[in-house]
C-alpha positions in Angstrom: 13.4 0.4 13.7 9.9 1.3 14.1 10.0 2.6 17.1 13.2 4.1 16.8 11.1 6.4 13.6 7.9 7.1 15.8 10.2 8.1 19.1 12.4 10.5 16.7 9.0 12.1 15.1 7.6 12.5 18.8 10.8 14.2 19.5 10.6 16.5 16.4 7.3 16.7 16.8 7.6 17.8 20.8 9.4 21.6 21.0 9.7 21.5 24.5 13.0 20.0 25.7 13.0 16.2 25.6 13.0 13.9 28.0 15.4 11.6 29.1 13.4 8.6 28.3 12.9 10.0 24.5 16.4 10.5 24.5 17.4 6.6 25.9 14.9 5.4 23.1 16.4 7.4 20.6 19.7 6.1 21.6 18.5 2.6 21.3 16.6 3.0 18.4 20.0 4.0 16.8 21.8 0.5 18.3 18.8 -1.3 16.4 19.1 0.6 13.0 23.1 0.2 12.9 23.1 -3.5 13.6 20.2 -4.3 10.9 19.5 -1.0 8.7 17.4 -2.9 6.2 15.0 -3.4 8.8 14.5 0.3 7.5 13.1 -0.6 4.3 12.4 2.5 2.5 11.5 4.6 5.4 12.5 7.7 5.3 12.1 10.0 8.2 11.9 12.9 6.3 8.8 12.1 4.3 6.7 12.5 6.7 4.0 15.3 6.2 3.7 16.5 8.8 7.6 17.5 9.3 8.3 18.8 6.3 5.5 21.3 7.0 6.9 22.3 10.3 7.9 26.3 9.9 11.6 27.2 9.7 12.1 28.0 13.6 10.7 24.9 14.6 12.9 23.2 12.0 15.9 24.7 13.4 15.2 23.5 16.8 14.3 20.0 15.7 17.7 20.0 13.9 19.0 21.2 17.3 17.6 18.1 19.5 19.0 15.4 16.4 22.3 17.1 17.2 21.6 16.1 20.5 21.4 12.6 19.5 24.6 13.1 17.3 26.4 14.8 20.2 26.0 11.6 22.8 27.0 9.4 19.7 29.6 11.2 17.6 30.0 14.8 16.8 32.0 15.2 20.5 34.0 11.9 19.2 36.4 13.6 17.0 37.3 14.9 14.9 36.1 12.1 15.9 23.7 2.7 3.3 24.5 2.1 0.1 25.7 3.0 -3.4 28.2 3.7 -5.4 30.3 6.6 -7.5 32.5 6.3 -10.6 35.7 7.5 -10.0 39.3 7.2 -11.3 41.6 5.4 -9.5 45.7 5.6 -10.5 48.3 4.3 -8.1 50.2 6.9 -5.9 53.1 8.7 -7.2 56.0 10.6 -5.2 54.5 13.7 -3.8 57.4 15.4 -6.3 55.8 13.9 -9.1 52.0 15.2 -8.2 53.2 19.2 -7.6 54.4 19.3 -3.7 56.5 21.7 -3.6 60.1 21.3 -2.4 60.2 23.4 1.0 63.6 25.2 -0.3 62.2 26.4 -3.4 59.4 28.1 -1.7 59.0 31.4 -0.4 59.0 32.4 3.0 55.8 32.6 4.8 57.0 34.0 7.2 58.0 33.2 11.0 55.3 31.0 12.7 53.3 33.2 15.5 53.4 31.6 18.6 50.1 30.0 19.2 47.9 31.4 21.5 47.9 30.3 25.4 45.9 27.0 26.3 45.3 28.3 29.8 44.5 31.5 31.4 47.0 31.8 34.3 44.2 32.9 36.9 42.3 29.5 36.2 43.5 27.0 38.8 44.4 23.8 36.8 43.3 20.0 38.1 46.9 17.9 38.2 48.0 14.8 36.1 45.8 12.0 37.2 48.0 8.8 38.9 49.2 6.7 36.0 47.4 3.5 34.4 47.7 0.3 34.6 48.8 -1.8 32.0 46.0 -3.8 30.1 45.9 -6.6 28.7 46.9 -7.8 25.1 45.2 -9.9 22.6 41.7 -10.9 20.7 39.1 -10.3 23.4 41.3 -8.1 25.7 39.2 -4.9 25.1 36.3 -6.5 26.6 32.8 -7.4 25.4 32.6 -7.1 21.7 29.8 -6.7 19.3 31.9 -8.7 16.6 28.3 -10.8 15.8 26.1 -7.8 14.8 28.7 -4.6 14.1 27.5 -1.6 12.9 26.4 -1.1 9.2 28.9 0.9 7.9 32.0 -1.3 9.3 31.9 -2.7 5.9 34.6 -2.4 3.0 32.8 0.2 0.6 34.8 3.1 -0.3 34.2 5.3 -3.0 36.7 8.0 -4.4 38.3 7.9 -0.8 41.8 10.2 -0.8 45.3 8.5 -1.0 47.5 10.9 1.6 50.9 9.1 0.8 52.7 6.5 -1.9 53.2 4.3 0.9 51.1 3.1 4.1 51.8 4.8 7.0 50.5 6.1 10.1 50.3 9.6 10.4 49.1 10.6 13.8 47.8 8.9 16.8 48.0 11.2 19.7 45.7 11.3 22.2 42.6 13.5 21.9 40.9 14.0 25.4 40.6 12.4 28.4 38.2 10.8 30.2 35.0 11.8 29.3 33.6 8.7 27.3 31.0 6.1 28.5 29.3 8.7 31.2 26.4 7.0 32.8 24.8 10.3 31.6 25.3 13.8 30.4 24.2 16.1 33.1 25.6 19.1 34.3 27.2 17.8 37.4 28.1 14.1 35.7 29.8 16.3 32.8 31.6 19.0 34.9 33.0 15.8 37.5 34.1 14.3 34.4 36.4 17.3 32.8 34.0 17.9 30.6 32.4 21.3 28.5 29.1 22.0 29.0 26.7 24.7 26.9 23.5 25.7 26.4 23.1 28.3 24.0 20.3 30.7 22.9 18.9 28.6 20.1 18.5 25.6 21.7 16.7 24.0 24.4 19.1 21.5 25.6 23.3 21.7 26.0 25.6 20.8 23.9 28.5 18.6 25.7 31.4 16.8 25.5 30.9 13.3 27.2 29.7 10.2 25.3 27.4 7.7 27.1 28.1 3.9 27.0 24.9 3.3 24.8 26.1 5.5 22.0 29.9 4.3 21.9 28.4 0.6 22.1 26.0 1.5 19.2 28.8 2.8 16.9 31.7 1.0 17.7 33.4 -2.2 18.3 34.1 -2.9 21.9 32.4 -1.6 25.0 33.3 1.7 26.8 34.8 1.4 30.3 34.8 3.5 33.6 37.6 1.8 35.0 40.0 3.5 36.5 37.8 6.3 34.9 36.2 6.9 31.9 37.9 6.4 28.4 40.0 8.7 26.8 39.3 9.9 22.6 42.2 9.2 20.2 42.0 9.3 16.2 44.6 7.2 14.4 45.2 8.5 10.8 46.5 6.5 8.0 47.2 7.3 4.2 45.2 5.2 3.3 41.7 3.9 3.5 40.4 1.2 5.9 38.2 -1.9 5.2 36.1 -1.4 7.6 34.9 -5.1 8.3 38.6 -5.4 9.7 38.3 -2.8 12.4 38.7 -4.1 16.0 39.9 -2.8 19.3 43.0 -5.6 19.2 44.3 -4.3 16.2 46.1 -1.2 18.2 48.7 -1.9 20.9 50.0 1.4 22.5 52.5 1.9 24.4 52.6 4.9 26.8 54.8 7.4 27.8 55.1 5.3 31.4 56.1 2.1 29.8 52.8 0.4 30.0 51.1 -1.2 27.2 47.2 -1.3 26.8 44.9 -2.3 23.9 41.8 -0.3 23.3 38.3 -0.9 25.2 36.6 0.1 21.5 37.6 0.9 17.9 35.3 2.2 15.0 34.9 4.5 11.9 32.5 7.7 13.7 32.8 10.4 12.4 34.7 9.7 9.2 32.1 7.5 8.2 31.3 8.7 4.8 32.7 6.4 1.8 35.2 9.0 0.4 36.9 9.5 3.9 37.9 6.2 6.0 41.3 6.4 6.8 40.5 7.2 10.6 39.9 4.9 12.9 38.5 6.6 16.5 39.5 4.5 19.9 38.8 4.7 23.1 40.3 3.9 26.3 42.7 4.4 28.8 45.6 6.3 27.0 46.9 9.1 29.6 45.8 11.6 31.8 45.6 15.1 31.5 49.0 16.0 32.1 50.8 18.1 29.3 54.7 16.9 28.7 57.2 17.6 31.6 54.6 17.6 34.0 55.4 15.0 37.1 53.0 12.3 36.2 52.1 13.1 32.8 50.7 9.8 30.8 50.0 9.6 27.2 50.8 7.4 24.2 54.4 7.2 23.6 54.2 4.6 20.8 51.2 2.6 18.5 52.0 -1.0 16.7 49.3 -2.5 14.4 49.5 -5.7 15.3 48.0 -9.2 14.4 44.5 -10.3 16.0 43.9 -13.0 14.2 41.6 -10.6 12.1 44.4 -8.2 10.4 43.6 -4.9 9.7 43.5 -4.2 6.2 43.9 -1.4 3.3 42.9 -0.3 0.2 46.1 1.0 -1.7 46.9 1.9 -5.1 47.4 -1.9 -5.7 44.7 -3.3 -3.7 44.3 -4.5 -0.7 47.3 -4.5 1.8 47.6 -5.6 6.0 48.5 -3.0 8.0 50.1 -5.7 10.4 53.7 -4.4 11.6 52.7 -0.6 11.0 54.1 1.5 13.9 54.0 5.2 14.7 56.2 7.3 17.6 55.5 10.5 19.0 57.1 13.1 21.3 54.7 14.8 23.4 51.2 13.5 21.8 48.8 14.6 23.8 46.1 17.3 23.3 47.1 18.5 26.7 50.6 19.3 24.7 49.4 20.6 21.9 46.9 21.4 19.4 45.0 19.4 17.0 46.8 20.2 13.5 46.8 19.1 9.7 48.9 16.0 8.6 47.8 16.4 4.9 46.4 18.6 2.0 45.1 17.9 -1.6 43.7 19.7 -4.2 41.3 17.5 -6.9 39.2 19.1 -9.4 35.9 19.2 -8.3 34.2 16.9 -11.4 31.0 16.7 -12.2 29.4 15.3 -9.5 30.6 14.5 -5.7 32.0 11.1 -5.3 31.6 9.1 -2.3 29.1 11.3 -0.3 27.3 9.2 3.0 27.4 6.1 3.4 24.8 5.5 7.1 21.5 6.8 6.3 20.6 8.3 10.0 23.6 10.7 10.0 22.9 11.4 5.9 19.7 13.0 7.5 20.9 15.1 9.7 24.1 16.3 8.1 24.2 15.7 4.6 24.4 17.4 2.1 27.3 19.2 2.7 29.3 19.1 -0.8 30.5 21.5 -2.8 27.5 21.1 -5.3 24.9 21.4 -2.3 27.1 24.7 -0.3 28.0 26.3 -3.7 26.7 25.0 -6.8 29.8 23.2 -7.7 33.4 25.5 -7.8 36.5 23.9 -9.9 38.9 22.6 -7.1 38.6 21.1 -3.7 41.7 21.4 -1.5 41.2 19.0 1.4 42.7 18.9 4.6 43.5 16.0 6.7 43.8 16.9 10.6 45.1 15.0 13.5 42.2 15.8 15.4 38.4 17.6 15.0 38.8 20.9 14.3 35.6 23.2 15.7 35.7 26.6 17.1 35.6 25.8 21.1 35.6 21.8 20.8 31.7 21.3 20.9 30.1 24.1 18.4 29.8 23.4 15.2 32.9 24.9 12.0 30.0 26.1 9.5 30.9 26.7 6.0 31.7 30.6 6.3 34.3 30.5 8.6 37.0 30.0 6.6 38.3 33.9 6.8 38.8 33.0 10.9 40.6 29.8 10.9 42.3 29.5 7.3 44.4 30.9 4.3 45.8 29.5 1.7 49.1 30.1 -0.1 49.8 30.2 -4.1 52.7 31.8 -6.2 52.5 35.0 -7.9 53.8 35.5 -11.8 57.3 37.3 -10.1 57.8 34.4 -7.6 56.0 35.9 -4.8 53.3 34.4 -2.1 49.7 35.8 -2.8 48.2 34.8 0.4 44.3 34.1 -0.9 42.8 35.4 2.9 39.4 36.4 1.7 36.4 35.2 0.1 34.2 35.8 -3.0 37.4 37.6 -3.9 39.7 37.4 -7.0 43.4 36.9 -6.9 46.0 37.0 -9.4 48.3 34.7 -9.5 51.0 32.4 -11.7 48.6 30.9 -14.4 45.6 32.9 -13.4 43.1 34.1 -11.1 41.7 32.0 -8.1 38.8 32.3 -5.9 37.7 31.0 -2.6 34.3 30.0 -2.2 34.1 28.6 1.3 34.4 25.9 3.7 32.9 22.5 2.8 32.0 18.6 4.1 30.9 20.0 7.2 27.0 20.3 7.4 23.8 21.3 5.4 23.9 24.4 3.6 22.0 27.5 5.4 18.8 28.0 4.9 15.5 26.2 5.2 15.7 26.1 8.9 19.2 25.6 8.7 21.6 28.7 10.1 25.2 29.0 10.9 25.1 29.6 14.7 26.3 27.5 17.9 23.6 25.1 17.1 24.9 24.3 13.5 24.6 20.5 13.1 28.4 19.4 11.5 30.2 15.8 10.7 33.5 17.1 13.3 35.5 14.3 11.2 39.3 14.7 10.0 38.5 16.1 6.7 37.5 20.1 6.1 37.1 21.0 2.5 38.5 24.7 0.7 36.3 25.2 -2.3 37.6 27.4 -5.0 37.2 28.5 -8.5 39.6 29.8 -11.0 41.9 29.0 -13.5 43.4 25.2 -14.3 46.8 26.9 -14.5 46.4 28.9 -11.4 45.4 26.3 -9.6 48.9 24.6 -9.9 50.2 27.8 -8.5 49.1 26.9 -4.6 51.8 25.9 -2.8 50.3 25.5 1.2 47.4 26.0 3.5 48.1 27.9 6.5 46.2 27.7 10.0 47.4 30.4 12.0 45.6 30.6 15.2 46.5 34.0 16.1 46.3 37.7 15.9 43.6 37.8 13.4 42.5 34.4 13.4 40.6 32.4 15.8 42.1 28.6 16.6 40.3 25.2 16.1 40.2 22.6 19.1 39.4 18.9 19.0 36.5 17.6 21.3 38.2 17.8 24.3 38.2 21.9 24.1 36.8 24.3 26.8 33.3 24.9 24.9 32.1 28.5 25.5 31.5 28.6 28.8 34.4 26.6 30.7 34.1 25.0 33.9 36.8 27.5 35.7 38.4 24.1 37.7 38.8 22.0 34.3 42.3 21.9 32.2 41.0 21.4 29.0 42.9 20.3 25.6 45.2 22.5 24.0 44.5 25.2 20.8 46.0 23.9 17.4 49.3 25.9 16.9 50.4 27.3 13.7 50.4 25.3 11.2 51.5 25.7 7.3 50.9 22.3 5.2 52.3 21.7 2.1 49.3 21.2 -0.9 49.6 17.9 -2.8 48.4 19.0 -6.7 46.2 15.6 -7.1 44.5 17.3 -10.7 46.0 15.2 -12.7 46.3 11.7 -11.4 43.3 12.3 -8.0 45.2 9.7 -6.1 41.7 7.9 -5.4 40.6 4.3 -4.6 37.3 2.9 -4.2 36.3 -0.4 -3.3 32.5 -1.5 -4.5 32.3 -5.0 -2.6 
């Protein structure tokens, strides 16, 4: 742990660009501190002097080269410590008891735009790679495994973490991105033969891409990464409820592909939705597909997913306790990023309390990312209306969503006094609506809030989990009055891509993974009964 803390202050320290060897001890600094983190005593990097009296530019390129750390480990992986929170926790209800709205009694948006193109048709396209081979099944069939020293926060805390159905269920498990997972490096030429984005922009010194090495996912996750046939593909699975963590292994997921094979995962963890109020997505990697959308000759992608029995169950934590997820399956038509868009599978409102519940949970990423709550972006606000995505959602796939984006990606819908939609579009602005006036703040559990060296640019250091917060204020009565959140993705508004997007700058030979299409999600009205759990082992 020590020299992980005097490698990261040389690198903080160093504002030319830093060198691969600072970056491979970095990297393994991070496997030591995740295996034992009370080796970290009461360390804090932070605390040291001479960083906190570094001036705001060099600040924000020091947060800059973390992000690089966080970029080979987790923030290109999807949307992809200790402590504890009071919280209520009820059992789940119907959604028609907690204020979804039946879809015939509500108005009509409107017709869905189309969403926008995923491919210019001048940009010659690679074809669908040959399909896999079947893998193995079984305890030990992903490969080497890390079962003897797992990373710290594969534990069973969870604090305040959000109940997304009455039932246990899987709600998504398409496949994210292909092949761009356990690269022997990041460089230009490794990333662009890979399928990968690749940027370096204006306030940084080094790129921002969208390959993971080996070290990182080996650091973070159960399992090994593998570059055979190629390198592994991203998929988040998303469930309704929580996951005890200490139950999290690659055997737990059998898939079963669109070609008929069946293969286990090479590696299974919680990154990015690591924080103790989130938990219900588990990230794999592996050999899932290829890049070819559906209908294409030779498309591959996951066709089916069974939780199955590895002689170490995965388990939940439900309204009743805990609860095996053994005999859990899920089917999709055409899941693939290559098909479609990442999109939401979930929204809640909550009141906002008095304090946030369930913030971090891993001290190195609390450094670099939190706080990013309500309290810390905005001083508080009344409501939080969280969505739930299948996928990360982030401008281009590899820049960061900061909080102030919300007028480009997002609106939300509520019911005016005469039955009509008020669509709340704007910010810092007031609308009337049944029960009272509403106000949207912002976007929130992303990153830190701007200032002190901190600025919302291409840079901006963010969790890229499946949870994006909607921070308003207004009126309890009002409140009940929202009916949807909308993504549209056109026109006006800019779409979101998960981690296997085009980046700014796009390698012109590369298919990259689809736009999220337009999207309106019903809004669960959690503000009286939060439909919470926490679990304090």
């Amino acid at each position: 742990m020590y020299r992980f803390l005097q490698d990261l202050k040389v690198l903080l320290r160093n504002r030319s660009q830093a060198s691969s060897m600072h970056k491979f001890l970095l990297l393994e600094g991070l496997t030591e501190w995740t295996r034992h983190p009370d080796s970290a005593g009461s360390i804090d990097a932070r605390s040291d002097g001479e960083v906190l009296k570094r001036g705001n530019a060099d600040r924000h390129r020091d947060r800059f080269r973390v992000r690089l750390l966080i970029a080979l480990l987790a923030a290109t992986l999807f949307a992809l410590g200790c402590g504890s929170n009071a919280t209520d926790e009820r059992s789940v209800k119907d959604r028609s008891d907690v204020g979804v709205p039946d879809a015939n009694d509500q108005p009509d948006p409107g017709s869905a735009p189309e969403s926008r193109a995923a491919e210019d048709e001048a940009t010659e396209e690679v074809a669908a790679d040959t399909p896999l081979p079947s893998s193995p099944v079984g305890l030990g069939a992903a490969g080497p495994d890390a079962d003897d020293s797992p990373p710290a926060f594969l534990d069973d805390r969870i604090i305040a973490a959000d109940l997304w159905g009455p039932e246990l269920a899987i709600l998504s498990a398409g496949m994210g991105f292909d092949g761009v997972i356990g690269l022997p490096d990041t460089d230009l030429e490794t990333v662009r033969a890979a399928g990968g984005s690749y940027y370096l922009p204006e306030c940084a010194d080094a790129p921002i891409v969208s390959g993971a090495t080996a070290v990182g996912i080996n650091a973070l996750y159960r399992g090994t990464a593998d570059d055979s046939p190629d390198y592994d593909d991203g998929l988040p699975v998303v469930f309704t409820w929580p996951v005890l963590g200490s139950t999290v292994h690659p055997e737990d997921f059998l898939f079963t592909l669109s070609n008929g094979d069946q293969v286990v995962p090479n590696s299974a963890g919680l990154v990015p939705n690591w924080e103790l109020n989130e938990r219900n997505t588990v990230v794999v990697f592996g050999d899932f597909g290829n890049r070819g959308a559906p209908g294409e000759v030779g498309a591959v992608y996951p066709a089916k997913l069974e939780i199955v029995d590895d002689g170490t169950p995965l388990r939940f934590l439900g309204p009743d306790g805990e609860e095996s997820g053994v005999g859990l399956t899920w089917e999709g038509e055409g899941a693939t990023g290559y098909g479609t868009g990442p999109q939401l599978v979930g929204a809640k409102l909550n009141h906002v309390g008095d304090a946030p519940a369930g913030e971090g949970g891993a001290p190195f990423f609390e450094q670099v990312q939190l706080p990013n709550d309500e309290f810390a972006l905005y001083g508080g606000g009344d409501f939080r209306l969280r969505m739930l995505t299948s996928g990360g959602f982030t401008p281009t796939g590899i820049t960061g969503l900061t909080p102030d984006a919300y007028e480009r990606h997002f609106r939300v819908h509520a019911t005016a006094e005469d039955g009509s939609t008020v669509l709340l579009s704007e910010v810092d602005v007031d609308y009337e609506v049944a029960g009272g006036r509403l106000r949207v703040l912002g976007l929130a559990d992303l990153g830190q809030p701007l200032g002190d060296g901190v600025v919302y640019d291409d840079c901006y250091v963010e969790d890229v989990d499946n949870q994006i917060d909607i921070i308003l204020q207004g009126d309890d009565a009002a409140a009940r009055s929202i009916t949807h959140v909308e993504v549209p993705s056109s026109g006006d508004y800019l779409p979101l891509y998960n981690p296997g997007g085009p980046g700014p700058e796009p390698f012109p030979e590369v298919r990259y993974s689809e736009p999220s299409p337009y999207d309106l999600e019903p809004v669960v009205i959690a503000l009286d009964d939060p439909l919470r759990v926490s679990n304090t082992p």
